[in-house]
FINUBA-806633 format. One line per 10 residues: number of its first residue (from 1); their letters; for each residue x, y, z of C-alpha. Coordinates in Angstrom, 3 decimals. Example, Ala and Ser with C-alpha at 12.3 -4.5 7.8 and 13.67 -1.06 7.14 Angstrom:
<nodes>
1 = AS = 12.300/-4.500/7.800 ~ 13.670/-1.060/7.140
</nodes>
This chain:
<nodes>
1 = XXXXXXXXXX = 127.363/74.713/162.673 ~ 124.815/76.952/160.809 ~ 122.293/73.697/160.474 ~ 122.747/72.747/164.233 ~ 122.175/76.883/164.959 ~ 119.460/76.807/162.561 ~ 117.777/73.456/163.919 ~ 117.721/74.712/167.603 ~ 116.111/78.388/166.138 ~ 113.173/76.661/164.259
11 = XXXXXXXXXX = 112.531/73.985/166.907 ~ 112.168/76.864/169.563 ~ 109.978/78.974/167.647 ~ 107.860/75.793/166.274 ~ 107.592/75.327/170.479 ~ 106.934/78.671/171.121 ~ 109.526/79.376/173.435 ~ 110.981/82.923/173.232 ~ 115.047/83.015/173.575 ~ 114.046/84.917/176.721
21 = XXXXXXXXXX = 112.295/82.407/177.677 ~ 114.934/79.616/176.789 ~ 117.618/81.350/178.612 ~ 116.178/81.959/181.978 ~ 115.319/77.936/182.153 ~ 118.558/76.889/181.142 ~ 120.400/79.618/183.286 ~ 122.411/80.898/179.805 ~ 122.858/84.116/178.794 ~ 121.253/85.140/175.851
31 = XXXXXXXXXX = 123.793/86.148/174.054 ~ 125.397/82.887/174.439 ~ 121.892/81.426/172.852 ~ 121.602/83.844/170.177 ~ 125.109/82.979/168.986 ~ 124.981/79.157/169.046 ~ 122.037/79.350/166.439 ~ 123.358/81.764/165.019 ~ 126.528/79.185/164.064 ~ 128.812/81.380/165.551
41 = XXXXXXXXXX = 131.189/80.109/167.075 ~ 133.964/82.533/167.222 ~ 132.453/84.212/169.660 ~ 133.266/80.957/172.151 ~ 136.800/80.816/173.757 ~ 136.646/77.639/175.319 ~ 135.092/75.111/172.868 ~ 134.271/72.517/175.500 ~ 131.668/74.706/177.362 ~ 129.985/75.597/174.366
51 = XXXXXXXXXX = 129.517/72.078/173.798 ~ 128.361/71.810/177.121 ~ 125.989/74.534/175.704 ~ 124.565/73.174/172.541 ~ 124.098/69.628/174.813 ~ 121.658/71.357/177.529 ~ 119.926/73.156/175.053 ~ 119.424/70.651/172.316 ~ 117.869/68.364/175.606 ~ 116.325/71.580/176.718
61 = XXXXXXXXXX = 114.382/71.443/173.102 ~ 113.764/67.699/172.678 ~ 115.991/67.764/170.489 ~ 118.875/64.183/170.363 ~ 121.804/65.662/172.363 ~ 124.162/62.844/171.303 ~ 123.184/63.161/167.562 ~ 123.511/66.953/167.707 ~ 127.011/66.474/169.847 ~ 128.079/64.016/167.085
71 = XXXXXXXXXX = 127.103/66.297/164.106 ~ 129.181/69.459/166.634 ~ 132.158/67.286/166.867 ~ 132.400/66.309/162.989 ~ 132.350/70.044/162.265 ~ 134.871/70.658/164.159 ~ 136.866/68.235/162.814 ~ 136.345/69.535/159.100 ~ 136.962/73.381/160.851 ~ 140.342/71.816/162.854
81 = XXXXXXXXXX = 141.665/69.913/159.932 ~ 141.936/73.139/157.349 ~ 145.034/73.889/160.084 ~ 147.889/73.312/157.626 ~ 150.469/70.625/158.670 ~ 153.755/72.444/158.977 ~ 151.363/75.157/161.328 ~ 150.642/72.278/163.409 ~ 154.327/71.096/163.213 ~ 155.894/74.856/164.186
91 = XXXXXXXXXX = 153.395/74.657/167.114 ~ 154.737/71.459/168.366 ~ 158.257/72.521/168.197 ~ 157.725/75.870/170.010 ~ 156.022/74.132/172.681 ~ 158.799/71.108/172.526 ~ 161.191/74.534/173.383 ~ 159.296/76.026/175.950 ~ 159.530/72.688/178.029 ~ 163.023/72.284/177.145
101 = XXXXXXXXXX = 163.484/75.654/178.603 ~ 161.515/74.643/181.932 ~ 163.444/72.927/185.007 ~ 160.947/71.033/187.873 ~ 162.385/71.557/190.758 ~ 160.324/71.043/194.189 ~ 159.055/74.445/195.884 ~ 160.522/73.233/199.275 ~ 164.566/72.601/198.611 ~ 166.949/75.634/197.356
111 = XXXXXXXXXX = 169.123/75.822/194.248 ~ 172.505/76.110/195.351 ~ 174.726/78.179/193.487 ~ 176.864/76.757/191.195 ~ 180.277/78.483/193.176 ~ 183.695/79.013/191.090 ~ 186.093/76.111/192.033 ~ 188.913/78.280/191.055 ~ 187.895/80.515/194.417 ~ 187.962/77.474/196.318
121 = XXXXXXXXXX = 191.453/76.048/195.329 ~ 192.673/80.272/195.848 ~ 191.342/80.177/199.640 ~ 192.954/76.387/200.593 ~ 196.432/77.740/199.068 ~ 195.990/80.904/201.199 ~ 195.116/78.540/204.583 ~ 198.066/76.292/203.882 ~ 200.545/79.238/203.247 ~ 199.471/81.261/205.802
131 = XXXXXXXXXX = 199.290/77.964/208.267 ~ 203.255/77.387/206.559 ~ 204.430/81.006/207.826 ~ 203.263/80.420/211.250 ~ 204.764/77.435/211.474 ~ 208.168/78.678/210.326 ~ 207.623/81.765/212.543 ~ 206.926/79.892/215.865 ~ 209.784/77.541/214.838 ~ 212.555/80.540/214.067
141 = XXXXXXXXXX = 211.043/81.852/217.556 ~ 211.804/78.739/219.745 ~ 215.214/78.205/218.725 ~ 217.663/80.786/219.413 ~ 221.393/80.631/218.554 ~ 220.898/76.780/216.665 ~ 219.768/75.994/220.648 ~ 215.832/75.010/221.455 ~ 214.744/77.234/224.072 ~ 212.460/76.251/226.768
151 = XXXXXX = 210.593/77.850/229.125 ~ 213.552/77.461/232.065 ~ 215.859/79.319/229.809 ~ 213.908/82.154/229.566 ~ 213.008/82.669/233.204 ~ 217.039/82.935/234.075
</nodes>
């Protein structure tokens, strides 16, 4: 990265083009500038606009954009591949657990709650025996003496 950084310095002061200069025409702040030929890129938290970056300004300076995006892309294939393997491992695992972990369900139906059967089974023996005792009751109330009364009976 410090040859790209160091390639887009000396082509812009061979030019004569200030870094002012540079980033008012390719709307960049100079900061940004400063750093990419500087070879820093730590300063950068999303690598793919950076390479958007070093693209505009490598065309900006007449410089190959797809040779200077190939030589980017190399280096950060030697930088990425110092990651050790059981690093990149762990990382796949954790993020195998966080999706594990993670239910889709659609925004527009409801979870339902997962109710206790044993409540269920308590309230249909309650309704049967309660439904048994009225039964019996209204039974016991209609027969008197062994004798089913009716409603003639009781109006003598």
């Amino acid at each position: 990265m410090n040859e790209i950084g160091e390639l887009f310095r000396v082509t812009r002061e061979d030019a004569g083009v200030s870094i002012d200069e540079a980033s008012k025409d390719l709307d960049i702040k100079e900061v940004i500038l400063e750093n990419i030929e500087e070879g820093n890129i730590g300063c950068f938290k999303d690598i793919f606009v950076l390479k958007d970056h070093i693209y505009n300004y490598a065309k900006y300076l007449g410089i190959d954009p797809e040779k200077i995006i190939d030589e980017f892309n190399e280096y950060m294939f030697e930088y990425t591949s110092k990651i050790p393997i059981k690093e990149i491992e762990r990382q796949i695992e954790e993020q195998e657990a966080k999706q594990a972990k993670k239910e889709i369900t659609s925004p527009y139906t409801t979870q339902s709650k997962k109710q206790n059967r044993n409540l269920y089974i308590l309230l249909y023996i309650a309704i049967i025996l309660i439904i048994m005792v009225v039964v019996f009751w209204s039974i016991r109330e209609i027969t008197i003496n062994q004798e089913t009364a009716s409603v003639i009976s009781y109006i003598k």
